[in-house]
C-alpha positions as CSV (number, residue, x, y, z in Angstrom):
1,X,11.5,9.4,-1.2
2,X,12.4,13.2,-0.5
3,X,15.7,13.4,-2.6
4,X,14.8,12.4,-6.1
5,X,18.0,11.8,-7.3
6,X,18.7,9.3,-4.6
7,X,18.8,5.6,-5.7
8,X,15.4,3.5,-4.9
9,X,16.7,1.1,-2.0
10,X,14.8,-2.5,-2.9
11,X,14.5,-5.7,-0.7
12,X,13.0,-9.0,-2.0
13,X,11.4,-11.7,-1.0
14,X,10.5,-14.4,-2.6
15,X,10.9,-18.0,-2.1
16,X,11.5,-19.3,-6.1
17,X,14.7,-18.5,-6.9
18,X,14.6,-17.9,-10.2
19,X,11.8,-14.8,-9.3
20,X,14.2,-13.6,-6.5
21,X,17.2,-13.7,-9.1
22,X,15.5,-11.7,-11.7
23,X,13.3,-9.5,-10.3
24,X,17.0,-8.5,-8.6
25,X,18.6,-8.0,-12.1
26,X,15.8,-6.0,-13.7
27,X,16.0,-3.8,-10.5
28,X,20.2,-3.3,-10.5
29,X,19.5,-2.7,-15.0
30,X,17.1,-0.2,-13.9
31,X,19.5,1.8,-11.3
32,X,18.2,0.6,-8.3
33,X,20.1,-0.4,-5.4
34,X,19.3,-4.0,-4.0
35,X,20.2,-3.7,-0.3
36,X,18.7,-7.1,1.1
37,X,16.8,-10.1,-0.2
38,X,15.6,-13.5,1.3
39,X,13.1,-16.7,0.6
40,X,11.3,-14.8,4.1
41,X,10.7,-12.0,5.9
42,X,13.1,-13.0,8.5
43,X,15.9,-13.7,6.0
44,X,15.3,-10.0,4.9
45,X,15.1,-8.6,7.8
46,X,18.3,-10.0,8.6
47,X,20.3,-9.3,5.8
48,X,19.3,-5.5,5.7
49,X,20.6,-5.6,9.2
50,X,18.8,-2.4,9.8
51,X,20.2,-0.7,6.3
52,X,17.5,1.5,5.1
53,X,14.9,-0.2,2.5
54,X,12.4,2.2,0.5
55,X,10.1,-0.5,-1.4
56,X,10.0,-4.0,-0.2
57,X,9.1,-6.2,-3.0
58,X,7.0,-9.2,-1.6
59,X,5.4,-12.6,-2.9
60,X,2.2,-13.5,-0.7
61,X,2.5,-17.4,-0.1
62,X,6.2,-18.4,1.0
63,X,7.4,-21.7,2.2
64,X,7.8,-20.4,5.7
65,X,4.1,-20.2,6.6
66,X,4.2,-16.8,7.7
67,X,1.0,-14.2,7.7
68,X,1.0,-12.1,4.8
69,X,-0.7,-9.6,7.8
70,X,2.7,-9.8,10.1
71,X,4.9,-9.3,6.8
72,X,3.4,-6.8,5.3
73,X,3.4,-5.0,9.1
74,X,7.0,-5.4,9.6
75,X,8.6,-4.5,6.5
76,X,6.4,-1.2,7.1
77,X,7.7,-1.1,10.2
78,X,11.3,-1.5,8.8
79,X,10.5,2.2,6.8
80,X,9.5,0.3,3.5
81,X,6.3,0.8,1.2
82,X,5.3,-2.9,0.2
83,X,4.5,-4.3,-3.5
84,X,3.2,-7.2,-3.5
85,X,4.4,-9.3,-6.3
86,X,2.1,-12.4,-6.8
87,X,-0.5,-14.6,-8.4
88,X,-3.4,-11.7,-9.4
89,X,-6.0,-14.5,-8.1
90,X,-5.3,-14.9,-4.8
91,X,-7.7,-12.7,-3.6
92,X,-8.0,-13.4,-0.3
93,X,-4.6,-12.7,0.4
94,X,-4.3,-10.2,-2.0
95,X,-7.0,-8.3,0.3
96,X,-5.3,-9.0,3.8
97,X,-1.9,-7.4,2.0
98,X,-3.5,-4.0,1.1
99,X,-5.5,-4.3,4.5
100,X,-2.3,-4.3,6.0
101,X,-1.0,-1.4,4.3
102,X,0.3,-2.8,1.0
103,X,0.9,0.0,-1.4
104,X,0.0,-1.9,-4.3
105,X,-0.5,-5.5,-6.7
106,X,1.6,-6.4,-9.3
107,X,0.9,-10.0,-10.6
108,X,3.8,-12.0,-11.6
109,X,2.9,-12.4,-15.3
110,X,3.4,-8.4,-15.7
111,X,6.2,-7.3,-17.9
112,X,9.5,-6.4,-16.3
113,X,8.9,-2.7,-17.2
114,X,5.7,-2.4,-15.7
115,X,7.3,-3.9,-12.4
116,X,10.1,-1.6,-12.3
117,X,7.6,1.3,-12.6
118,X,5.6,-0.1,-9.5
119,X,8.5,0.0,-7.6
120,X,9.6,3.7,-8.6
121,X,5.7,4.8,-8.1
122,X,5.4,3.4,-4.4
123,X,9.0,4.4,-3.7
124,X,7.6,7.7,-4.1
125,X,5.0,7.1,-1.6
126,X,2.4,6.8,-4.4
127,X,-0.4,4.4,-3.7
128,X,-1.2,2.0,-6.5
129,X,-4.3,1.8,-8.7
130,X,-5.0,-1.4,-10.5
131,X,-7.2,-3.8,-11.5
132,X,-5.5,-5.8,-9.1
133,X,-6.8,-4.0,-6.7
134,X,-10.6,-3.6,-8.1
135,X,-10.7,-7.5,-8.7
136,X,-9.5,-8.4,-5.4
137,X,-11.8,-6.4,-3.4
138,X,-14.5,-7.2,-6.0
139,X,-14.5,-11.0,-5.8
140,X,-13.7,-11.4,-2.3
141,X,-17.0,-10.9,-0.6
142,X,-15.5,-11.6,3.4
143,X,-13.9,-7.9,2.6
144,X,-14.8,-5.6,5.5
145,X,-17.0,-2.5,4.8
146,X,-16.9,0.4,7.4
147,X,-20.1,1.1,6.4
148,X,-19.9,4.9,6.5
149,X,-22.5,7.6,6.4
150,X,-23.6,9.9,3.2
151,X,-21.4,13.0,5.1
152,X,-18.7,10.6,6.3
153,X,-17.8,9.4,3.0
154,X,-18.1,13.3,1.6
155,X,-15.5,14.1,4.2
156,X,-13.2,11.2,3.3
157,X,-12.9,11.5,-0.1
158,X,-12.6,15.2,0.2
159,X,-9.7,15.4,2.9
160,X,-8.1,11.8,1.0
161,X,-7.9,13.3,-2.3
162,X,-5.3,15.6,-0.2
163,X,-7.7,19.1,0.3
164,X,-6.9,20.5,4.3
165,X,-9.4,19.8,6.5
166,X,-10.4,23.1,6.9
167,X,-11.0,23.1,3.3
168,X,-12.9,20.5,3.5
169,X,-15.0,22.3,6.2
170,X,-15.2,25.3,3.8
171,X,-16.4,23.1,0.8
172,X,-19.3,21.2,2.7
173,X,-20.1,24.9,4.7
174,X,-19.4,23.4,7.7
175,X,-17.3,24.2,10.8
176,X,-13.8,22.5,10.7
177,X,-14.2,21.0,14.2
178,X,-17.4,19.5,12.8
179,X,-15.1,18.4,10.1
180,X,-12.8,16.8,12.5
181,X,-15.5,15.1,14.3
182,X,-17.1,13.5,10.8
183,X,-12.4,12.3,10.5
184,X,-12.5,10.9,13.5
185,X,-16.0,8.9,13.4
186,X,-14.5,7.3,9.8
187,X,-11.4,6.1,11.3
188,X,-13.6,4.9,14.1
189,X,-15.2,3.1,12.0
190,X,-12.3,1.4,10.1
191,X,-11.0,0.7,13.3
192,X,-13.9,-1.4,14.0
193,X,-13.6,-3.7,10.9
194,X,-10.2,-4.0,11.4
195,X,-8.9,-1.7,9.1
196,X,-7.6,1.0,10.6
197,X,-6.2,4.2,9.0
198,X,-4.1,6.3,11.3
199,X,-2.1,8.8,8.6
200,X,-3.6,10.5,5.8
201,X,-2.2,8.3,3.3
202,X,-3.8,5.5,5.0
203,X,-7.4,7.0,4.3
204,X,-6.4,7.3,0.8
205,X,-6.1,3.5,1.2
206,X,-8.9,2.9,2.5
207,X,-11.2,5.3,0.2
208,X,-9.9,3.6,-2.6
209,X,-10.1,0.1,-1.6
210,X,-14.4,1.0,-0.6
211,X,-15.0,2.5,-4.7
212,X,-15.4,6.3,-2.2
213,X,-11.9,7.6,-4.4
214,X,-10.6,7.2,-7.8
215,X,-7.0,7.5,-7.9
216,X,-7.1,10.5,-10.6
217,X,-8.8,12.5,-7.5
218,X,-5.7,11.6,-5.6
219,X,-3.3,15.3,-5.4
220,X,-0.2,15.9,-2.5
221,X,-1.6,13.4,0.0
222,X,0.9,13.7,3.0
223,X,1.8,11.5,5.2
């Protein structure tokens, strides 16, 4: 968000209820603003109506059938970072979700606090880092590797941890279009396994998810 002292703009979805219900109350006790909510992504969708949404709040398995792929994609698409809120052990869809360009895991036996401070965190434009995150990459074995070079991954977690490329250039004593060339090969390559990382903030994804970044490296990534 670029004004902090704007209200965090939250849509849910969530097909119990009694989830949908609450995690909307703990959001309105916090000061958050609740501008749509649904069972699905269509029902969201449709009841934002094209209002403005900064954190879409998202179970993985709903009722509908949908692919946890196409929702994550379009409440990106709708301007929104994405939490998922779910059962930690799904890791297979737990690892299709931050593939997609979920911003974090928050599993639904978390307290109400810590929830609430997900959403404030991604709202920001912050990128989650949690065991939910380690244990679903770990234990899901299917999960793509881009397989990068000894350089490649220098470059990467240099320019993700939020360092200008031609700082990065500077650091490894190389030139910066050498630099770019090295960028361009990694998202290439992330590309190829189907994870592809257009922005800057989707490399930071992606360094993290492969163990090439610890969060705490992480400073002013842009977009």
């Amino acid at each position: 968000m670029s004004d902090p002292t704007a209200p965090v703009l939250v849509g849910i979805v969530d097909d119990h209820e009694s989830v949908l219900l609450g995690i909307r109350a703990a959001c309105l006790d916090e000061g958050y603003e609740v501008v749509g909510s649904g069972a699905t992504m269509d029902a969201l969708l449709g009841s934002l109506a094209g209002t403005r949404v900064n954190v879409v709040v998202m179970d993985l398995s709903l009722g509908d059938g949908s692919s946890v792929t196409d929702n994550v994609l379009r409440a990106r698409a709708a301007g929104a970072a994405v939490l998922v809120h779910s059962i930690a052990d799904r890791t297979g869809s737990i690892r299709e979700a931050l593939a997609a360009g979920a911003a974090g895991v928050i599993p639904k036996t978390s307290a109400t606090r810590i929830v609430m401070a997900a959403i404030a965190s991604v709202a920001r434009g912050e990128v989650l880092n949690n065991l939910e995150w380690a244990s679903a990459i770990d234990a899901d074995r299917e999960f793509a590797k881009a397989q990068l070079g000894p350089r490649e991954q220098h470059v990467l977690h240099l320019y993700a941890s939020g360092l200008p490329l031609k700082a990065v250039a500077a650091q490894l004593g190389i030139a910066p279009s050498t630099a770019r060339e090295y960028l361009d090969r990694v998202r290439a390559k992330y590309v190829e396994v189907g994870r592809p990382a257009p922005t800057k903030v989707d490399l930071l994804r992606r360094a993290v998810e492969d163990g090439i970044l610890a969060i705490d490296d992480v400073s002013n990534v842009g977009r």
